[in-house]
VEXSELO-67830 format. One record per residue: residue in three letters; z negated, x, y of N, C-alpha, C, O in turn. Coordinates in pm, whole numbers, plus 32768, in hexadecimal, padded with zeros to 4 digits. Each point is the difference from the previous one (the first is absolute). Example, Ala and Ser with C-alpha at 12.3 -4.5 7.8 and 13.67 -1.06 7.14 Angstrom:
<rs>
ALA7CF485277DC780007FA780778000805A80787FBE80687FFESER808A7F75806B7FFA805280777FB77FB3806D7FEF8033806F
</rs>
This chain:
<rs>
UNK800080517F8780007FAF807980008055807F7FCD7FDC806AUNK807280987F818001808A806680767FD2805C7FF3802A8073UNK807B7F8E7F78807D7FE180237FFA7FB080967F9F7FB98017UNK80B3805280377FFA7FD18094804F7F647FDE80777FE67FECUNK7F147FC78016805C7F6980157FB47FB780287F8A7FDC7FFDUNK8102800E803F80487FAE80B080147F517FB37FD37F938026UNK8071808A7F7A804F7F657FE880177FE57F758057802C7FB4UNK7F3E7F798036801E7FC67F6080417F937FE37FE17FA3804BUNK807780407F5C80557F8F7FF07F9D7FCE7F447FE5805A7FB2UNK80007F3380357FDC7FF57F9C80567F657FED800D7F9B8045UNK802480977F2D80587F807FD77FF47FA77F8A7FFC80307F8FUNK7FFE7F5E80847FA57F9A7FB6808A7F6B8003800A7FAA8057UNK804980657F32804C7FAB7FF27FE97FC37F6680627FEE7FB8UNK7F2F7FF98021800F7FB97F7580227F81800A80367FC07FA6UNK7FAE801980C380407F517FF17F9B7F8B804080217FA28048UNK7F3F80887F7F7F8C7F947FEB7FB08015806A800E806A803DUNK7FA37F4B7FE57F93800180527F9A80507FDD7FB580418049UNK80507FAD7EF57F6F805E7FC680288084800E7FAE8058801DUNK80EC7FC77FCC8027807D80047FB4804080847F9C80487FFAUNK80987F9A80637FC4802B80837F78802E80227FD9805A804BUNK7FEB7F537F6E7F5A7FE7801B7FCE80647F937F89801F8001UNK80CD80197FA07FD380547F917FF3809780587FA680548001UNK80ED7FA4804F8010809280417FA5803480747FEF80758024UNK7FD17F0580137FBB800480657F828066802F7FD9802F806BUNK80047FD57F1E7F72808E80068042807780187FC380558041UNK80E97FCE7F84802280477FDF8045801380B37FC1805A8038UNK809B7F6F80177FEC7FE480877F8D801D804680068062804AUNK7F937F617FB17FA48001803D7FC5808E80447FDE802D806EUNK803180057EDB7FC980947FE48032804A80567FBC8044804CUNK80E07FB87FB3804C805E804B7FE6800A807C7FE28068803BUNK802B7F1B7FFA7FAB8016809C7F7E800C80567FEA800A8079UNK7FAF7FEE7EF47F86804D8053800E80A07FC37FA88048802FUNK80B27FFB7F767FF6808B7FFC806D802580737FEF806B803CUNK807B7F467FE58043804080957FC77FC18076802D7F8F8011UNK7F9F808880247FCA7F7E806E804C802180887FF37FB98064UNK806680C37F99805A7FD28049807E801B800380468030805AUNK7FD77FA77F26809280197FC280347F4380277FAB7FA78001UNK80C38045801580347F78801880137FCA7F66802F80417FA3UNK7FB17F5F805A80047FA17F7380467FBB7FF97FE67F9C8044UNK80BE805E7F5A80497FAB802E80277FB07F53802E803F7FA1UNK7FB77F47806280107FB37F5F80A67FA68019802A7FC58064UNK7FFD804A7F49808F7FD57FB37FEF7F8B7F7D8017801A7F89UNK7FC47F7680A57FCD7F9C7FB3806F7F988013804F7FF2805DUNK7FA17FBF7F2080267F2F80317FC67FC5805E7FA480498024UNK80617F2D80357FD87FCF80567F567FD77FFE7FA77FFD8055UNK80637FE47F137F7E7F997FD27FAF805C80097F987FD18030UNK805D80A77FB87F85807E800880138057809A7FA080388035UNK80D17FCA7FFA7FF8801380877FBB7F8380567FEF801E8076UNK7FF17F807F717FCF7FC180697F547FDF7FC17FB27FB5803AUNK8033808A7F5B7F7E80107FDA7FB7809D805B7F8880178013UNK80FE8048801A7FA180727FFF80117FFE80AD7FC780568044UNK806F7F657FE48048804180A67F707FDD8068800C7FEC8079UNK7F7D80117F477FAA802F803E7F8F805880097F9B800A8046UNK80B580507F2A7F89807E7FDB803D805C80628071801B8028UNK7EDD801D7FF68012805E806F8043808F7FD6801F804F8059UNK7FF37FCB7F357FF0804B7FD780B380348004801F8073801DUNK80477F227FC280777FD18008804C800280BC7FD37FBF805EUNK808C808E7FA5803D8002805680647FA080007FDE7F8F8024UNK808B80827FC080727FC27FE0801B7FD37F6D7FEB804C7FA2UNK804A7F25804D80437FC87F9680997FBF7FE180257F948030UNK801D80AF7F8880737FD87FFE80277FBB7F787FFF80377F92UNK80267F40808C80357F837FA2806D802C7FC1804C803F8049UNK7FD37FB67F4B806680317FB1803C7F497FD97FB17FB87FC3UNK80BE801C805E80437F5B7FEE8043804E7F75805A80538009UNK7F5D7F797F5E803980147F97806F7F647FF380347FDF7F95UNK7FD87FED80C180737F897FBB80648021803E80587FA98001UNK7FBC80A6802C80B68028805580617FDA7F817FCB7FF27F92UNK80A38001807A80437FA17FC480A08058801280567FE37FADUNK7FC4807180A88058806480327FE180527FAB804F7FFA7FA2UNK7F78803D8054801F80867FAC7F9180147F5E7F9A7FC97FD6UNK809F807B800A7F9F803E7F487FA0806E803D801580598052UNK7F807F837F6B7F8C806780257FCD7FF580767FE4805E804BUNK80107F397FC97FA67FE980D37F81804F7FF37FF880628049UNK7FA07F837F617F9C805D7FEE801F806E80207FD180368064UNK808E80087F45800780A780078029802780847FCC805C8040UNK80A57F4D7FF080568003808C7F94803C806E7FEF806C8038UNK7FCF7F0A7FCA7F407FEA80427FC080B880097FD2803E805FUNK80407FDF7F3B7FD8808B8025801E805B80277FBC804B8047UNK80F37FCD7F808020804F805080178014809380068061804CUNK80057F1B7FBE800C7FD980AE7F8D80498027801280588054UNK7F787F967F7E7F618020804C801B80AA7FE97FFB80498063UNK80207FEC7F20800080858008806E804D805D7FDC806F8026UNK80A57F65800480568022804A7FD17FEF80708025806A8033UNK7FA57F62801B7FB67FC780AE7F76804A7FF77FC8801A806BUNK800680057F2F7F7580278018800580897FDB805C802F7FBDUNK7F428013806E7FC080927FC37F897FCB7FEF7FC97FC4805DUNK7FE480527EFA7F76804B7FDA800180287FCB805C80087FAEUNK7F1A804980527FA880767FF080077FF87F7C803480577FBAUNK7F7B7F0680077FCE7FE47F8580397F887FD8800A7FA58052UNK802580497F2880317F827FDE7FDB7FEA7F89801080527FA6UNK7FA47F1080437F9F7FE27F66806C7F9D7FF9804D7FCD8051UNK7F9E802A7F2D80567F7480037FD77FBF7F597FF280577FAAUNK7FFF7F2F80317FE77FB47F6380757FF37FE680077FDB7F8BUNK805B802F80A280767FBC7FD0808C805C7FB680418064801FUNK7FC07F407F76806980A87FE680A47FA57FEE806380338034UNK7FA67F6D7F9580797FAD7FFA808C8014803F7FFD8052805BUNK80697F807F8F8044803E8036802880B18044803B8033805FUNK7F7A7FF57F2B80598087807C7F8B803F805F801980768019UNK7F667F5880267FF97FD080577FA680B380127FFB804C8061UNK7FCD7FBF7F1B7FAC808F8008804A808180127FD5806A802FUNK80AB7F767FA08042807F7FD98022801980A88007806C803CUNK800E7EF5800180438001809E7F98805F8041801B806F802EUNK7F527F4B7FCF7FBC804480477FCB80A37FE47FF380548059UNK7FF87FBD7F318023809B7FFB8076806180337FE880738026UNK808E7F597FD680918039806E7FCF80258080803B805C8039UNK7F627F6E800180027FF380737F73808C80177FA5801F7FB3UNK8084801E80E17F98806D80127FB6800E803A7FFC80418069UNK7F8B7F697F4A7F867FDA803C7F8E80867FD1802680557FAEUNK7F667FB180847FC980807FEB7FBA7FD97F9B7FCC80617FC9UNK80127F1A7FF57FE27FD47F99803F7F567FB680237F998039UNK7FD580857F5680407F757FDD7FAE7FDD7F6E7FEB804C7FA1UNK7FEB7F1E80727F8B7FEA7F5980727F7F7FC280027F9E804BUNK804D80577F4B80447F9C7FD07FC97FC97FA4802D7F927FE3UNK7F5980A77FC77FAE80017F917FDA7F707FDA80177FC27F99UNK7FA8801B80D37F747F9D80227FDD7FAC7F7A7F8F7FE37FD8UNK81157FF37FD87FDE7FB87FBD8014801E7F5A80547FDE7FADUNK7F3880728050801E803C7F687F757FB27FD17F947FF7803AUNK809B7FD17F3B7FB97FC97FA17F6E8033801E7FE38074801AUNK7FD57F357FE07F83805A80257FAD7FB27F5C80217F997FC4UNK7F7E80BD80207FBF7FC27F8C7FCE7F737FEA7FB97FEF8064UNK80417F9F7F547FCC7FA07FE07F977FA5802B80027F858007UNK7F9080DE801B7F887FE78049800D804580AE7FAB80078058UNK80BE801A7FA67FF8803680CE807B7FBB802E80757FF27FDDUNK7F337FE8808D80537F7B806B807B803880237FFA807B7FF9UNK80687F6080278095804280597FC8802C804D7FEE807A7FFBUNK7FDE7F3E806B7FED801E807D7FB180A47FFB80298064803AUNK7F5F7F907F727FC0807B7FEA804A80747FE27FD68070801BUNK80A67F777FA6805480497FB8803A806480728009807B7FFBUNK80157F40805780738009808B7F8A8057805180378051804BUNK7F287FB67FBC7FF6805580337FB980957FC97FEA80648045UNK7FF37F837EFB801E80718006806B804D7FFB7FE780787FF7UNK80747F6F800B8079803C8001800280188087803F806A7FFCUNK7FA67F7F80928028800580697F6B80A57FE780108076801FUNK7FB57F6A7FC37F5C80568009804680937FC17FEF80688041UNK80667F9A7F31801A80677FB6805E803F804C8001807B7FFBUNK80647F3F805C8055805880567FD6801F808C803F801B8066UNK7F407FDA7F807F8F803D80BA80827FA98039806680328030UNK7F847F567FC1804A7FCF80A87FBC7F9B8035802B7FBB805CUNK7F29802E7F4E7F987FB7807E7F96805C7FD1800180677FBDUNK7FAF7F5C80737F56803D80027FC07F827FDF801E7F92802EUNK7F8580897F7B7FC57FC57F967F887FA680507FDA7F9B7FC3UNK7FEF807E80B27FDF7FC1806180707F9680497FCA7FA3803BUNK8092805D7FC880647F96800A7FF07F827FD880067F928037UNK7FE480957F607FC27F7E7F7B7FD37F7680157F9A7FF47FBCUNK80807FA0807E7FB37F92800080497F887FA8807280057FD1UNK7F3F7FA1802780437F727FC980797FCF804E7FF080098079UNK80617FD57F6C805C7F95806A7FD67FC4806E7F997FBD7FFAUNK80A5804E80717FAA7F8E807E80847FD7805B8043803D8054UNK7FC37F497F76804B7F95808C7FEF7FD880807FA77FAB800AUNK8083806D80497FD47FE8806E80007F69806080777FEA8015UNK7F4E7FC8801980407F9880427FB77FE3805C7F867FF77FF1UNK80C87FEC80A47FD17FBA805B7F957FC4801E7FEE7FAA7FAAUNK7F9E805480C37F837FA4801780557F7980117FB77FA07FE7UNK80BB803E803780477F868033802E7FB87F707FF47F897FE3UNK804680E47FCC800B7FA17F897F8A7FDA7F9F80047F997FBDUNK7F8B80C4803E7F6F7FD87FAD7FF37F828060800E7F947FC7UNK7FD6806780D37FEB7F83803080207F777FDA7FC77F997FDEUNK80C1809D803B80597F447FBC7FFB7FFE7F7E804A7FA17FEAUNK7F82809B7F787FCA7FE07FB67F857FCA7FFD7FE07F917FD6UNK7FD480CE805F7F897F9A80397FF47F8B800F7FC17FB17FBBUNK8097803680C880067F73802780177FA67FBD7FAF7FA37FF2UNK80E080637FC4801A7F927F9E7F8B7FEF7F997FD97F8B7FFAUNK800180A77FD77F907FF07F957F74800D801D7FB480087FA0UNK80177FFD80E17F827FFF80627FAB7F7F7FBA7F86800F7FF7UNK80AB7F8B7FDF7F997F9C7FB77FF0801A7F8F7F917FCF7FF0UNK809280657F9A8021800F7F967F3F80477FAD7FBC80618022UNK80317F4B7F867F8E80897FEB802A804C7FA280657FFC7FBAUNK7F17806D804D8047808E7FB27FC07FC07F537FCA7F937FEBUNK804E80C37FC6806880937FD9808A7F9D801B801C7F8D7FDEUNK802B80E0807180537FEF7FFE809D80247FA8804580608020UNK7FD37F627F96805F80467F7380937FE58032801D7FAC8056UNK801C80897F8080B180208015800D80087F747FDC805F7FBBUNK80657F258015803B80147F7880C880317FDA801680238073UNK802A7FE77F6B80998054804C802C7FEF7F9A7FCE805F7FC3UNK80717F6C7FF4805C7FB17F8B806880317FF3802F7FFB7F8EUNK8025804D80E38074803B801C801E80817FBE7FAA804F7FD9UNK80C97FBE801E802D808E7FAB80818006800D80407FA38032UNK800080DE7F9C806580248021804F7FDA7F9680707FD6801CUNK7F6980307F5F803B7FDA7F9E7FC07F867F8D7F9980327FD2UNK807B7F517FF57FCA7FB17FCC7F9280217F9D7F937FC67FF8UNK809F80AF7FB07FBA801F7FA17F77805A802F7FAD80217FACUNK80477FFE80CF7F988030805C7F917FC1802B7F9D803C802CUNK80717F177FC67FCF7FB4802D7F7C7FB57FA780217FCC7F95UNK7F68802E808A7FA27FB17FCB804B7F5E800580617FDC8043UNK7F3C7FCA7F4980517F87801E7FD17FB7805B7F8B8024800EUNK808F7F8180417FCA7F7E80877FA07FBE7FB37FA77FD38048UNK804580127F327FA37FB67FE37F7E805E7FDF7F987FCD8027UNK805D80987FA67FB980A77FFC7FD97FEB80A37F867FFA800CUNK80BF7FFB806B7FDB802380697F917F8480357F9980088043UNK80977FAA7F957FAA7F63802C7F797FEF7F9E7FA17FC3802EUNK805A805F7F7C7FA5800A7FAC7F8F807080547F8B7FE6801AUNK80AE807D7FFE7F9A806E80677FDA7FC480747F92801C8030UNK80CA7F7F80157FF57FE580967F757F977FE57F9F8003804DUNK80657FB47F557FB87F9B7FEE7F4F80437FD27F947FD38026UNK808480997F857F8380237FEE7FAE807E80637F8A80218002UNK80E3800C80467FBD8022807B7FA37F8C807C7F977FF48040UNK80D67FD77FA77F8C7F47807E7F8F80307FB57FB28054802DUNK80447F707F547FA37FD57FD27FA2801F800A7F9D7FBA8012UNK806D80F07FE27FAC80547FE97FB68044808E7F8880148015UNK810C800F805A7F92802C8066804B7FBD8094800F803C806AUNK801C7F257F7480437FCA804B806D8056803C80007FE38078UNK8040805B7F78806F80558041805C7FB7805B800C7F868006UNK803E80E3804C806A7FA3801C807680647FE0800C80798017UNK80517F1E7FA2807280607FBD80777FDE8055802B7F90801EUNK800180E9800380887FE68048807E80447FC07FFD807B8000UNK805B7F557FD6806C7FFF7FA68093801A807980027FAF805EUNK806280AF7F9E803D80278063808C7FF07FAA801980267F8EUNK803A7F9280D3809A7FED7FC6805080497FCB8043804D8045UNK7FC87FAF7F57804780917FF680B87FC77FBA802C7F928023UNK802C80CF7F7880697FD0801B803E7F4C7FB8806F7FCC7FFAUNK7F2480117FE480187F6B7FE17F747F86803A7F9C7FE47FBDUNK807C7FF880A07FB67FB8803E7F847FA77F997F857FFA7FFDUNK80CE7FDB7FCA7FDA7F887FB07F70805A7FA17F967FC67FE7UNK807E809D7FFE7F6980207F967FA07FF580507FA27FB67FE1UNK805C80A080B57F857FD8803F7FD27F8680127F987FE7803DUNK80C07FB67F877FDD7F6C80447FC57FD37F777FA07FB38000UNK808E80727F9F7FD67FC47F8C7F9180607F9F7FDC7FEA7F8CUNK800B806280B27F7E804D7FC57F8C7FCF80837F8F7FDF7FDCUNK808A802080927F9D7F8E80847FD87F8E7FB07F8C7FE47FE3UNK80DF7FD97FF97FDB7F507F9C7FC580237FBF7F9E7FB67FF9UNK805980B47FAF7FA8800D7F707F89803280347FAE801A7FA9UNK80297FFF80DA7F828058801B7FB67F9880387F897FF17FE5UNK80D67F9E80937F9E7FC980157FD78002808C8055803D8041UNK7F6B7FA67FF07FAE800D80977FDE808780197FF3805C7FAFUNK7FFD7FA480EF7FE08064803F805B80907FD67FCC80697FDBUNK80CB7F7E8036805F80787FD480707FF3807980117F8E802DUNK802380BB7FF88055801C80658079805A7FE98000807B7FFCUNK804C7F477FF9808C80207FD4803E807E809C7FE87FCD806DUNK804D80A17F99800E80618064806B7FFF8007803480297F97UNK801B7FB880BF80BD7FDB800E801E808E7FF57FB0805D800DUNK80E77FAB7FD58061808C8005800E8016808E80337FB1804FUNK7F9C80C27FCE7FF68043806D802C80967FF68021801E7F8DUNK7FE8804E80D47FE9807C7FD67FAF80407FC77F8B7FDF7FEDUNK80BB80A87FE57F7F805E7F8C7F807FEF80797F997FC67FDDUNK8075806D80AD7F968012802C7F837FAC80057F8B80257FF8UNK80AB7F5A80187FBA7F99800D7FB87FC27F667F977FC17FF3UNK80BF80677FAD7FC57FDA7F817F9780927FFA7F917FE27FD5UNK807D80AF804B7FBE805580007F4F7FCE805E7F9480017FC6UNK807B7FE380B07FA07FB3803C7FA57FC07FC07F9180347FF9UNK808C7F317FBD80077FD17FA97F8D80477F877F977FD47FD1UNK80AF80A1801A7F9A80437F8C7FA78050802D7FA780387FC0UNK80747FCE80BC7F97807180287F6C7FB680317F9A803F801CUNK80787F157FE67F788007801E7FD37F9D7FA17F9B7FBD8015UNK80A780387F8C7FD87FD87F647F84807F7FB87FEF807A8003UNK7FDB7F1D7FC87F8180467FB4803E80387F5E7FBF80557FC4UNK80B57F7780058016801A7F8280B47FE88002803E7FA9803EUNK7FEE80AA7F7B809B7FE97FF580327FE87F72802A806B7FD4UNK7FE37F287FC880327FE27FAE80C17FFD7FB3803E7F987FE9UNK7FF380E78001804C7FF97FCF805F801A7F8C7FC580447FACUNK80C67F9E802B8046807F7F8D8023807180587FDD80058076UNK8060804B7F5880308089800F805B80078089807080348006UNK7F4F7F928062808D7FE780687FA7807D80517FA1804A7FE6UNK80D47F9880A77FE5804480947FBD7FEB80227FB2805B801DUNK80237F0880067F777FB780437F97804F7FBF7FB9803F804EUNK802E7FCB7F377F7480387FBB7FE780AA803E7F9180347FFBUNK80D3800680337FE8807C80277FCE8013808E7FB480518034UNK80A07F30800180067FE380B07F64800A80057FBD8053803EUNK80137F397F687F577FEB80007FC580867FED7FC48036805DUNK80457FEF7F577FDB80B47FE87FE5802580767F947FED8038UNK80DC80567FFE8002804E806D7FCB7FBF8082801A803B8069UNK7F917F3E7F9B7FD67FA180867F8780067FAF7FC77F938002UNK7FFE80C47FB97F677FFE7FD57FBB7F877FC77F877FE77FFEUNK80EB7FC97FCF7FEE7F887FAC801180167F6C805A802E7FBAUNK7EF97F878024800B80137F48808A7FDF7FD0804C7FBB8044UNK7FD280727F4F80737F8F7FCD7FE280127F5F7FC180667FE3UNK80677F3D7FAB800A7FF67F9F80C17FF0800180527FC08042UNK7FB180A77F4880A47FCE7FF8803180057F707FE880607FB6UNK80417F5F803480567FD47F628092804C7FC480727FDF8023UNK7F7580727F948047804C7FBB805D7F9E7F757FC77FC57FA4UNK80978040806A80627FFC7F8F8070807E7FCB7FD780657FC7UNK80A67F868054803E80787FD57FE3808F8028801580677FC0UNK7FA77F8480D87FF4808080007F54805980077F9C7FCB8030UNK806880A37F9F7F5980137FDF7FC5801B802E802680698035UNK7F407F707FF77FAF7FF280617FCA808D802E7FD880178072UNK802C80477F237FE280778020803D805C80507FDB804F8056UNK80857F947F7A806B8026808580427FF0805A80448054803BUNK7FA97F067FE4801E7FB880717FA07FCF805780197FED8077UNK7F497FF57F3F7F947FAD80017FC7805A80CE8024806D802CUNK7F8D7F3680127FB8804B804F7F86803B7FF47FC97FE77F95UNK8004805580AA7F9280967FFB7F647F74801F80017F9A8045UNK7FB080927F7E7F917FDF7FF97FAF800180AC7FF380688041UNK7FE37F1C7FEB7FE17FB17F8D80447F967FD27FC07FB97FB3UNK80B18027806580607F968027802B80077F3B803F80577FC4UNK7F897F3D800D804A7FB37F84807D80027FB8804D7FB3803AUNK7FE880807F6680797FE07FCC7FE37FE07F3C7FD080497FA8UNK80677F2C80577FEE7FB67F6C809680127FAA80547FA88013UNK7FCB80C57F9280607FEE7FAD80247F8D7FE07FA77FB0801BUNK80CB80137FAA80237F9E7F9F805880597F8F80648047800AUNK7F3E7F8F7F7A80477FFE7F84801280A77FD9805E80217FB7UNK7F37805180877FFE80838001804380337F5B804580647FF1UNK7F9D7F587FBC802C80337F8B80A87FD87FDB801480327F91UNK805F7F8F809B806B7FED8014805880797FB08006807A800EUNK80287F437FB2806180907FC9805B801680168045804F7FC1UNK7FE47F6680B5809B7FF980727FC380798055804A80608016UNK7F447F9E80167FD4804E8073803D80927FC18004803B7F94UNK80367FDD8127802180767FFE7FAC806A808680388017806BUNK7F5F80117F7A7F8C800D80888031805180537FDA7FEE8073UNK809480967F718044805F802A808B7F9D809D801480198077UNK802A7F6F7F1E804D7FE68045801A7F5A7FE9804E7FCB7FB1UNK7F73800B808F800B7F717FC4806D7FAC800980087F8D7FD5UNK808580DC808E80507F90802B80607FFA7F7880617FB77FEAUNK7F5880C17FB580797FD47F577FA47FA57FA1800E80097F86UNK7FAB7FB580A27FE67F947FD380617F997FDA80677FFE8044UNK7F8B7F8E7F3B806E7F9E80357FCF7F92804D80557FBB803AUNK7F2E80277FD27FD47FA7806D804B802A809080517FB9803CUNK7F8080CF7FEC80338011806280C97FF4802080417FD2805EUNK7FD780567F5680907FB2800C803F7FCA7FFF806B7FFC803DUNK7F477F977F42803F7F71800E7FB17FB8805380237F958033UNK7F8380987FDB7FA07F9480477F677FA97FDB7FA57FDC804CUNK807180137EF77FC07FAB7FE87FD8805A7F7A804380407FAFUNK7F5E7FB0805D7F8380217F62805F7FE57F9080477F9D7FEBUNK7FA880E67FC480727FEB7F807FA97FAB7F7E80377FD87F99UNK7F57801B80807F9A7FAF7FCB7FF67F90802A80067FD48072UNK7FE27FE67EFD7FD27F5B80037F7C7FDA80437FF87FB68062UNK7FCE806A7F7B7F75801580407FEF7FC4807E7F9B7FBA800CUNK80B1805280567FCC7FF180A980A780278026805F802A7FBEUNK7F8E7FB380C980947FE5804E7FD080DA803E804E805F7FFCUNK7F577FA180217FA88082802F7FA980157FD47FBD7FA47FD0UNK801280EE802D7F8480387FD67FB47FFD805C7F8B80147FE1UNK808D7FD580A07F9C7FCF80467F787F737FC67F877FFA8014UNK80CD7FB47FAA7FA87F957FE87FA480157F817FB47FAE7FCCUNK806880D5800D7F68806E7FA47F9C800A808C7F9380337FE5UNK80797FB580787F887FEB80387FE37F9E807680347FE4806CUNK7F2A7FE07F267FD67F9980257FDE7FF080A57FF18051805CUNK800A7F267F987FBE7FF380A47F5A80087FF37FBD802C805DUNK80077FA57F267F69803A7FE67FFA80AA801E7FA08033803BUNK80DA801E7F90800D808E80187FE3801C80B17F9C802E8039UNK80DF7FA57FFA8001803180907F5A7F9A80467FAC802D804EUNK80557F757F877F6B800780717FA380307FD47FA980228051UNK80417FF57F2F7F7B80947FFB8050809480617FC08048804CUNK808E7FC07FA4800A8074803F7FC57FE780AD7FC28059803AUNK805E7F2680048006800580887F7A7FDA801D7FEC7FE08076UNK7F9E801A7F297F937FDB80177FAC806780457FBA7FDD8060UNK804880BA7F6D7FA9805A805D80627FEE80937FB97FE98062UNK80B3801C7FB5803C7FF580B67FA67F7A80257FDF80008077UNK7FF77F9E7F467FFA7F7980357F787FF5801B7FD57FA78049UNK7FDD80B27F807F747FE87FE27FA3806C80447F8580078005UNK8101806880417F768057804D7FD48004805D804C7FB6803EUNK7F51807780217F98800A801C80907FBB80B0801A7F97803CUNK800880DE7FC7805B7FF88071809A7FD17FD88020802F7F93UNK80507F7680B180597FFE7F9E807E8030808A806F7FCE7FECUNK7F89807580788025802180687FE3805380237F8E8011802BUNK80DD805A7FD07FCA80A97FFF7FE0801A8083803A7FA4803AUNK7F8A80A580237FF87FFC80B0806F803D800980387FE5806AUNK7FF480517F6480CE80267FF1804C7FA6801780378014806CUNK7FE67F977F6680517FC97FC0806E7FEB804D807580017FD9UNK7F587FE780AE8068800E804980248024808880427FCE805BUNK7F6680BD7F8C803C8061805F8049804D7FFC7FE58075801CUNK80847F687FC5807380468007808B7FBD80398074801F7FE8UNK7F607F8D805E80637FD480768027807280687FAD804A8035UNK80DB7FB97FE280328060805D80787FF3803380647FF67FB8UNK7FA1800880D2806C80078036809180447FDD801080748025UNK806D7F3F7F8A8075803F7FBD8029806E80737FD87FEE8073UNK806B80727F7080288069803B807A80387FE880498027805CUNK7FDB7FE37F11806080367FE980A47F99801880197F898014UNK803C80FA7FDB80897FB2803880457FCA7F627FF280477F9DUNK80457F56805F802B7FDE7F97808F7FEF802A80197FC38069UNK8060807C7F36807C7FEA7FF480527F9B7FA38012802C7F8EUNK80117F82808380257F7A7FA780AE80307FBE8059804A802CUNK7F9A7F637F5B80A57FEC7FF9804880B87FD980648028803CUNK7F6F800E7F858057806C7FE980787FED7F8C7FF37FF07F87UNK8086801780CC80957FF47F9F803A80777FF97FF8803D7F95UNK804E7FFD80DC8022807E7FE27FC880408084800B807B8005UNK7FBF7F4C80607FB78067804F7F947FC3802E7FE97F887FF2UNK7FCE80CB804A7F958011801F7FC47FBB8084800080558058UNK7FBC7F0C7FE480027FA480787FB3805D80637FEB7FDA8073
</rs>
C-alpha cells in the first residue's frame, strides 16, 4: 500500500442489488485506506442510487445494460470509462465478457480482476472479496467494517411520518424475489404475520414488490393492523427498513439493504447456501432443505432448480417451504424480546448525498 493513489475506479456489474451490497465492505474498505484518493464506482442504476450518498464515494457512473444498438453494452460501458478516465487502482467482481482481460490491458499502477474466486463453503463472498483485497496489500485491515448505507434525515423523516401511529415491533415481512423458486410461500408468510400480532402485537408492513397482488393476499391472511407499502424507490423502501425493528426475508436485496441500515433481518435460503450468501451475525439466516443432493454450494447456478426454475422434486414447488413458519418465529424471538429493540444507531447515518452520478452509459460517457 506504498503506491501513490490519486484515483480508484472499482467495478461492480453483476446485475443484482445483493451483488452490490456483497461488494460494499469491499468499496468501503478502499476508501477509508485512500482517504484521499477519488472513489469512482461503475455500477447498474438500482445500486447506484442505493450508494450516491456514501461519503466515502465520489462519483458514480450508471452503466444502461438494455441498449438495444449494439452486442456487449456492458463491456462497451467500460471501455468507454477506461478510455475518458485515468486510475491509479482498479478492483473490479466482474469478469464476463472480456471484461478482466479489458481491464488488465489497460496501465493502471494496479489492477485486482480476482474478486470472485470460489471462496470455501463456510466463508461469505463478500468476506472472500476482502481477503483477497487484504492478500494483495491493497487495504488495511483497519478498513474493515460491516456494510453501511447511507440515507438522508429527510427520507428517515417521511418514513417516520407515514407510520408515526403504528405500534412497535415493527416487522417488514418482503415476499419478493428475483426468482420464483427463491421465494417463501404467501401462505408461510401469513401464517408468521398472524403469529407475530399475537404474540407481541406487531405491526407488519408488507412492501410491493414485482406482483402486487401477494402483498394483498398475504395482508388478508394476517389480518388487522398490517400495512401494505406501495412501489416506490429503492430509497424509500430502504427508509422503510431502516426504522423497522426486524426485516423478514428470502435471499433478496431488500434483506441486505436491512443489513447495511443496522436492521435485524432473518432471511430464507433456498438454492443458494446460507454460508456463503447468509449475513454476518447477528443477523439470522435459516437453510431450506440443507441436505439436497441437487445442491451445488460451490455454484448453485448448475443446479436444475436454478435453471429451470422449479424444484426437480415432488416434495414442494421450493425448498424454501423445508422451513417452517414455527422455524422463522423462534428465530425472531431474541430481536423481539430484548431489553432494547432500537439500537441508539440506528439511524444515524443520514447524510447529505454528495457524490456526482452519471446516468445512461451507451457508448460514451454523460
Amino acid at each position: 500500500m506504498n503506491r501513490t493513489i490519486q484515483n480508484i475506479l472499482f467495478i461492480e456489474l453483476l446485475g443484482g442489488i445483493g451483488d452490490g451490497l456483497i461488494a460494499l465492505p469491499a468499496i468501503q474498505a478502499l476508501g477509508r485506506t485512500y482517504p484521499t484518493a477519488r472513489l469512482t464506482i461503475l455500477t447498474f442504476a438500482p445500486v447506484a442510487e442505493l450508494l450516491c450518498s456514501d461519503p466515502l464515494i465520489h462519483t458514480i457512473i450508471t452503466v444502461d445494460r438494455s441498449s438495444t444498438h449494439q452486442s456487449q453494452p456492458v463491456r462497451k460501458a467500460v471501455e468507454v470509462v477506461l478510455e475518458d478516465h485515468s486510475f491509479d487502482l482498479i478492483v473490479s467482481d466482474t469478469n464476463y465478457d472480456g471484461i478482466a482481460q479489458l481491464i488488465q490491458s489497460r496501465r493502471a499502477l494496479w489492477t485486482i480482476t480476482n474478486l470472485w474466486q470460489s471462496p470455501p463453503s463456510d466463508q461469505r463472498v463478500g468476506g472472500r472479496f476482502l481477503e483477497i483485497l487484504l492478500m494483495e496489500k491493497v487495504i488495511s485491515a483497519e478498513s474493515i467494517t460491516s456494510p453501511q448505507l447511507y440515507l438522508t434525515a429527510t427520507e428517515i423523516q417521511q418514513a417516520q411520518q407515514i407510520l408515526h401511529h403504528c405500534p412497535s415491533p415493527l416487522i417488514v415481512l418482503i415476499p419478493d424475489a428475483g426468482m420464483v423458486i427463491k421465494r417463501w410461500p404467501p401462505a408461510n408468510f401469513g401464517i408468521l404475520g398472524q403469529m407475530l400480532q399475537q404474540q407481541y402485537d406487531a405491526t407488519v408492513v408488507i412492501p410491493v414488490g414485482e406482483n402486487p397482488a401477494t402483498a394483498t393476499q398475504i395482508a388478508s391472511l394476517i389480518g388487522s393492523n398490517v400495512r401494505i407499502w406501495p412501489r416506490g424507490s429503492l430509497r424509500e423502501l430502504a427508509a422503510l427498513l431502516a426504522i423497522a425493528d426486524l426485516a423478514i426475508a428470502s435471499d433478496t436485496g431488500p434483506a441486505r439493504i436491512a443489513a447495511a441500515l443496522n436492521t435485524p433481518t432473518i432471511t430464507l435460503f433456498g438454492p443458494s447456501w446460507h454460508e456463503r450468501y447468509g449475513q454476518p451475525a447477528p443477523h439470522i439466516n435459516l437453510q431450506g432443505y440443507s441436505d439436497c443432493p441437487e445442491r451445488d454450494v460451490r455454484n448453485f447456478t448448475t443446479q436444475r432448480c436454478w435453471y429451470g426454475g422449479e424444484c426437480p422434486f415432488d416434495r414442494w414447488h421450493t425448498c424454501l417451504e423445508d422451513i417452517t413458519p414455527d422455524t422463522v418465529f423462534a428465530a425472531a424471538v431474541p430481536f423481539l424480546t430484548a431489553a432494547t429493540l432500537l439500537s441508539p444507531d440506528r439511524c444515524s447515518n443520514a447524510q447529505r448525498p454528495h457524490c456526482q452520478i452519471h446516468h445512461g452509459i451507451r457508448t460514451s460517457v454523460s
